[in-house]
C-alpha positions in Angstrom: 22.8 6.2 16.7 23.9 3.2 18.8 23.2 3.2 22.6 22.5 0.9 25.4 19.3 0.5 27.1 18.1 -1.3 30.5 14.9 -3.7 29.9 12.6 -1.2 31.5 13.3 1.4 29.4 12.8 -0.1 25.8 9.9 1.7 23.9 8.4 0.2 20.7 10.1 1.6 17.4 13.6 0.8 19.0 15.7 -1.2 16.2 18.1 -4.1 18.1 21.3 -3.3 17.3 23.1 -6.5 18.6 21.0 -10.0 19.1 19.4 -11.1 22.6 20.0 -14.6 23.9 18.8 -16.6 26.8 21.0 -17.8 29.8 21.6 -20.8 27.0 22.9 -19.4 24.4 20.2 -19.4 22.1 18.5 -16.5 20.2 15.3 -14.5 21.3 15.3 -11.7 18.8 18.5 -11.8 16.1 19.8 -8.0 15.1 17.6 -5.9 13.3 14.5 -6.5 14.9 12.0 -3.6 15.2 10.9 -4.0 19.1 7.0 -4.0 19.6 4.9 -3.5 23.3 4.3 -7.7 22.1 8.5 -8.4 21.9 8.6 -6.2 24.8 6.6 -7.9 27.0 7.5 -11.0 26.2 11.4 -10.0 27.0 9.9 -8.7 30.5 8.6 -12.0 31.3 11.7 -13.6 30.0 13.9 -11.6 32.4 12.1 -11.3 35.2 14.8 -9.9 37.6 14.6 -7.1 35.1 18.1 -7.9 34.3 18.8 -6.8 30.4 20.9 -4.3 29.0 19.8 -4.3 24.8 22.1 -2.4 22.3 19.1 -0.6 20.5 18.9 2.1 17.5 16.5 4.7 17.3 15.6 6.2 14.1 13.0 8.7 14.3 11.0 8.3 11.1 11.4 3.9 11.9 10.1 4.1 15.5 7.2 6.5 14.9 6.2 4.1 12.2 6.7 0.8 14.2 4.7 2.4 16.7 1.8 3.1 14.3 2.2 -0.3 12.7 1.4 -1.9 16.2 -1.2 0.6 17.2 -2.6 -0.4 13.5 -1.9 -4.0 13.4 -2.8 -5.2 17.1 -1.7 -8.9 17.5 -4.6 -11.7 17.7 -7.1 -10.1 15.2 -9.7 -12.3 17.4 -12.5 -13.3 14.5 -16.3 -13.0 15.4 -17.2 -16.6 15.8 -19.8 -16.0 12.8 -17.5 -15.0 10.5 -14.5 -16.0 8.1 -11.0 -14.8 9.4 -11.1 -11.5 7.7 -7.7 -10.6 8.1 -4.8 -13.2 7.4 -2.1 -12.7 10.9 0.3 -14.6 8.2 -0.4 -12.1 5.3 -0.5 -9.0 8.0 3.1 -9.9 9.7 4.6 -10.3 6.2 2.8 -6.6 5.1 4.6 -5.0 8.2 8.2 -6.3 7.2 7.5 -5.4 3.8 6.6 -1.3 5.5 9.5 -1.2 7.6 12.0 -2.3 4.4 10.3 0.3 2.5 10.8 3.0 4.9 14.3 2.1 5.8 14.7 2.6 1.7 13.1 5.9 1.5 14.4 7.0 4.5 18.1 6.8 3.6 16.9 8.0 -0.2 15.4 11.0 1.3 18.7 13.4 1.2 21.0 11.3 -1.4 20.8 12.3 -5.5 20.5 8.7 -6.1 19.0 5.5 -4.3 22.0 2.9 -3.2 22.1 0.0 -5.7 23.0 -2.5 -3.4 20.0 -1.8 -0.5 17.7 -1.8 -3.1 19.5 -5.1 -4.5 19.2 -6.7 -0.7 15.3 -5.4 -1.1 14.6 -7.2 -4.4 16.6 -10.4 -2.8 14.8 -10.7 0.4 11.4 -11.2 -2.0 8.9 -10.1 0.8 7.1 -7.7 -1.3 6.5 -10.4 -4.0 5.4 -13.0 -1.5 2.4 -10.2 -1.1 1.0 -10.6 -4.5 -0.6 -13.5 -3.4 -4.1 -13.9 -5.9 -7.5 -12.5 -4.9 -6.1 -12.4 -1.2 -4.0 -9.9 -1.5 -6.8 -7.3 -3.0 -8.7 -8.5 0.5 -6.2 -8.1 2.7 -4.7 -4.6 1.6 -8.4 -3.6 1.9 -9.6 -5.4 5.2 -6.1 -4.4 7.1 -6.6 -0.6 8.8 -3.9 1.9 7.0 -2.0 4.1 9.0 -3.1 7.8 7.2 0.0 9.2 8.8 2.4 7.4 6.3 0.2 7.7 3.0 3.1 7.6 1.1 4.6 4.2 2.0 1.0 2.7 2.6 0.1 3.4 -1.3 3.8 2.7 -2.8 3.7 -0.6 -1.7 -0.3 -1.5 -2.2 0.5 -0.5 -6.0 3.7 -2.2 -6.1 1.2 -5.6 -4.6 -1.6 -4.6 -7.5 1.0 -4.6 -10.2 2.6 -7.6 -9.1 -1.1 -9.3 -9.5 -1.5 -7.2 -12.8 1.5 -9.0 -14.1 -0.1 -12.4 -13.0 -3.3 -11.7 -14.6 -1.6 -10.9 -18.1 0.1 -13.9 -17.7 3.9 -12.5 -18.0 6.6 -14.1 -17.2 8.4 -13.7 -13.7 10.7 -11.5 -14.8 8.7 -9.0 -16.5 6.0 -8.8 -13.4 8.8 -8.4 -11.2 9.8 -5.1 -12.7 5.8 -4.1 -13.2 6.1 -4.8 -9.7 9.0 -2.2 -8.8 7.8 0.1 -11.2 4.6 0.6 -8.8 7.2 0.3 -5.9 8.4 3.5 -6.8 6.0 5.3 -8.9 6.1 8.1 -6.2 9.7 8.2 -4.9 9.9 11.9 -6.3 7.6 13.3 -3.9 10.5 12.7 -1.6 11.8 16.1 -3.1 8.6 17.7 -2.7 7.8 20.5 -0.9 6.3 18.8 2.4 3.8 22.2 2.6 2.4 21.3 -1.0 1.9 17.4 -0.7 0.0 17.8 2.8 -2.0 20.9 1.7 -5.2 20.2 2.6 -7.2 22.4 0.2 -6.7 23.2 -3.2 -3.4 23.7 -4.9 -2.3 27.1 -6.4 -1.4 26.8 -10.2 2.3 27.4 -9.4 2.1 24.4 -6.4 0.9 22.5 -9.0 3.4 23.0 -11.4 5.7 21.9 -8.7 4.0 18.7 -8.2 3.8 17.8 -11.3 7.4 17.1 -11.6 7.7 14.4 -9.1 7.2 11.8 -12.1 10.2 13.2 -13.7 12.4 13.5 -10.1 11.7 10.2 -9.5 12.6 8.8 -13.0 16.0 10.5 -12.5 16.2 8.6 -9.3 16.1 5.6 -10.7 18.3 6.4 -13.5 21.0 7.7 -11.4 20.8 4.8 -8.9 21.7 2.0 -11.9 18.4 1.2 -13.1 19.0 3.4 -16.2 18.9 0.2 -18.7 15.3 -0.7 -17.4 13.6 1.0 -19.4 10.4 -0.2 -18.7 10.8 0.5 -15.0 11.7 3.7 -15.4 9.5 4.8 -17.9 6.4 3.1 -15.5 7.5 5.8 -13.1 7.9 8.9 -15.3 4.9 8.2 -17.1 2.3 6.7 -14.8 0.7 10.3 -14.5 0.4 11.1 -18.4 -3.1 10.4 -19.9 -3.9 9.0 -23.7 -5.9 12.2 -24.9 -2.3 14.6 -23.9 -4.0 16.0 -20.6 -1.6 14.2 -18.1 1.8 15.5 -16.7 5.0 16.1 -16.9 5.3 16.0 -20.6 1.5 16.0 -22.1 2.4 12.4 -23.7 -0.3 10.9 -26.0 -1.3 6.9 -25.4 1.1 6.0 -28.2 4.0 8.1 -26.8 3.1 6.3 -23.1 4.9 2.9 -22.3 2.7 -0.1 -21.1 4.3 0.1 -17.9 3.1 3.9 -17.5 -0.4 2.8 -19.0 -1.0 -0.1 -16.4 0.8 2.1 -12.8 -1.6 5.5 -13.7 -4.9 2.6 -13.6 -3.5 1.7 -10.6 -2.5 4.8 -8.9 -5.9 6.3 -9.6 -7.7 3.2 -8.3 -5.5 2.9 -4.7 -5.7 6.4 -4.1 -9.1 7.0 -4.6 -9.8 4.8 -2.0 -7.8 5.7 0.6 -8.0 8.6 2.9 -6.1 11.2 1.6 -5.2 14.9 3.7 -7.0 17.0 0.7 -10.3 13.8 0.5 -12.4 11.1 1.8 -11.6 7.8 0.9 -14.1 6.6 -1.9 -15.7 2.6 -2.6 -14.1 0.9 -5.1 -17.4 1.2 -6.9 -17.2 4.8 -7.3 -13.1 4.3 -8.4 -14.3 1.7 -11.1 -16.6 4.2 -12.3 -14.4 7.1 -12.8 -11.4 4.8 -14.0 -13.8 3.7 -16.9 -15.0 7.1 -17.0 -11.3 8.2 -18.6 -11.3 4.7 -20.4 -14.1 6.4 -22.6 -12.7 9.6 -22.8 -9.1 8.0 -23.8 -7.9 9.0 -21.0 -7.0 5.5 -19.5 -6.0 2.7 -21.3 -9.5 0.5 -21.8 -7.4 -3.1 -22.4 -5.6 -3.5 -19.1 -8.3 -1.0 -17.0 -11.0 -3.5 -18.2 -8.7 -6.3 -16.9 -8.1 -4.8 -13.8 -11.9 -3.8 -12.8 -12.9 -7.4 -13.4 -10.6 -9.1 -11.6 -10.8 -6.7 -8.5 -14.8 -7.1 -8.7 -14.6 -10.7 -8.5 -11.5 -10.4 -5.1 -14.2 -7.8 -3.2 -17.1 -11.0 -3.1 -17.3 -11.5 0.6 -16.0 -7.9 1.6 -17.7 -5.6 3.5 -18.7 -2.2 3.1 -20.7 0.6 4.7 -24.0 1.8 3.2 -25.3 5.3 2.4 -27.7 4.4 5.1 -25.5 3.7 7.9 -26.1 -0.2 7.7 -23.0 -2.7 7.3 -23.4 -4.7 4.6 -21.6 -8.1 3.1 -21.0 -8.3 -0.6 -22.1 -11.9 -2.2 -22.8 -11.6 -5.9 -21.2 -8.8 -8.6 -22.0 -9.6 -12.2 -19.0 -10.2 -14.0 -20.6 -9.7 -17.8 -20.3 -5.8 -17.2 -17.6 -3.9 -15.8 -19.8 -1.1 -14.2 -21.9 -3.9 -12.5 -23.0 -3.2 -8.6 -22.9 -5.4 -6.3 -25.9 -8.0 -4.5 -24.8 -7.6 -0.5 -26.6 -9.5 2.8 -27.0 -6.5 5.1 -26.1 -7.3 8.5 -29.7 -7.8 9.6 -30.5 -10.5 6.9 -31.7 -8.5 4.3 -30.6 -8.8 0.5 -30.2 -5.7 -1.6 -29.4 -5.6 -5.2 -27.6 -1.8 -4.8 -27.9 -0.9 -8.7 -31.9 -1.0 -8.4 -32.2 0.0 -4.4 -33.5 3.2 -4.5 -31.6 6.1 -2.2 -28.6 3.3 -1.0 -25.0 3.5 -1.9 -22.0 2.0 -0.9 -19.8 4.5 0.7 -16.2 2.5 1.5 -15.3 -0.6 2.2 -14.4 -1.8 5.7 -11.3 -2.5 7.2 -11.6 -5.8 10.1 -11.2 -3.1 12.7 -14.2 -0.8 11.0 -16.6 -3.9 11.0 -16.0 -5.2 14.1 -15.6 -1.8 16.8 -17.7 0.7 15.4 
């Protein structure tokens, strides 16, 4: 809904509906701008006399998230003086456009049958989300920026969408073919959009019939797609309805076997498992990517996973997390600066923050717990 709104009463979350120019003509903020307190402020300074009547939208589900974005993603991220920049204000302002498209996609997907072609066309053309598979920097960044818990389901749609973009890289595909990876992991999860909202934010353990229910998601969301044009990208597709079957027949919805699963499907369950596992989720605590490697080569042995492209993927993660940091069993924060990269269940050498150096595979009674996010290391 479109309505006007004086200066002094513009909140963050409110979407400009019309552009703002200065007494010359020129533009402050074009049309379709997300207002933050920042853009606020600096429109209060700009019109002093307090003189400014905006034409302003106000989704609900768009504002709450802008406002978490900016509680989430302060501006400045000042760096201690003794460290490296952490957190990249380039790579964070480009992750927030790339949340508020997403939302604005699911959000007018939520009550159709199928997703609109041409939004999702405008998507793929603006290229933001691709810009975000930048190398080894983007594995850092999606683990040093804070994630809103609130919006799990947009936060870990789009950090898979970035890890199969730099899957694709790392196998060397062409463009193409890692763009679709790429959307594949985009919308892995779209069917929990049909879910019931009681059953994804259970806390505790799911009944066998809740389950049941979740387990079709894969299946609602490959129909999605389907529906919405994408039917002759097979691959895509497939990646979605498939990511949650396992090689050995145990996985969902259809109890595939690894030569009845797609490589798409094979390469988004490796990394679904590995994002989610170390994020904070409303039934668990988030776990260290340490502990993820281990259980995803866990159900590489047991056939579970597929061992050629999980392999790939632990390495390459092990070698982006040198210079991280991460919390200790013991409380302490420590740096990680050496992993050995001959084995995949390798543990990391880390400088603790009082100097010390600690090889954690033969430290006796220390673990790593998590990695830190910028705001973890720095205020707590």
């Amino acid at each position: 809904m479109t309505e006007r709104c004086e200066l002094a009463n513009l909140q963050p979350g409110m979407i400009l509906d019309q552009g703002i120019f200065d007494n010359d003509n020129q533009t402050l903020l074009e049309a379709g701008v997300v207002l933050t307190e920042g853009l606020i402020q600096m429109l209060r300074n700009r019109f002093s006399d307090g003189y400014l009547i905006a034409s302003i939208r106000v989704p609900d589900q768009t504002a709450a998230l802008a406002a978490a974005v900016e509680e989430a993603f302060p501006a400045g991220f000042p760096p201690d003086p003794n460290e490296d920049m952490l957190v990249d204000p380039e790579y964070v302002k480009l992750y927030n456009t790339v949340l508020l498209e997403t939302n604005q996609l699911f959000t007018d997907q939520r009550n159709k049958a199928s997703m609109d072609f041409d939004a999702l066309g405008q998507f793929i053309a603006e290229g933001h989300i691709n810009e975000l598979c930048d190398g080894a920097r983007a594995v850092t960044q999606l683990h040093n920026m804070p994630r809103d818990d609130t919006h799990y389901l947009l936060h870990h749609s789009i950090h898979v969408a970035v890890l199969a973009g730099l899957m694709g890289r790392w196998l060397r595909w062409p463009r193409s073919r890692q763009e679709r990876l790429m959307l594949s992991g985009l919308f892995h999860s779209i069917g929990k959009l049909y879910m019931p909202a009681d059953i994804l934010d259970k806390p505790g353990k799911l009944t066998d019939q809740e389950q049941l229910i979740i387990h079709q998601y894969p299946e609602k969301g490959y129909e999605i797609l389907c529906q919405s044009g994408l039917q002759g990208e097979t691959e895509i597709v497939d990646g979605i309805r498939q990511h949650h079957e396992r090689g050995d027949g145990s996985g969902y919805p259809h109890k595939r076997k690894m030569d009845k699963i797609g490589i798409f499907g094979r390469i988004i369950g490796i990394l679904d498992v590995y994002d989610a596992m170390t994020a904070n989720r409303v039934y668990a605590k988030r776990k260290s990517p340490f502990e993820a490697f281990d259980a995803l080569l866990a159900d590489m042995m047991a056939g579970k996973l597929d061992a050629t492209y999980g392999v790939l993927f632990v390495k390459k993660v092990c070698q982006a997390l040198i210079g991280s940091w991460v919390r200790l069993s013991n409380g302490k924060k420590a740096k990680i600066i050496y992993i050995d990269q001959s084995r995949t269940s390798a543990l990391p050498i880390v400088e603790t923050e009082d100097g010390n150096f600690w090889d954690i595979a033969t430290k006796q009674g220390v673990s790593i717990t998590c990695l830190l996010t910028y705001d973890e290391l720095f205020t707590h």
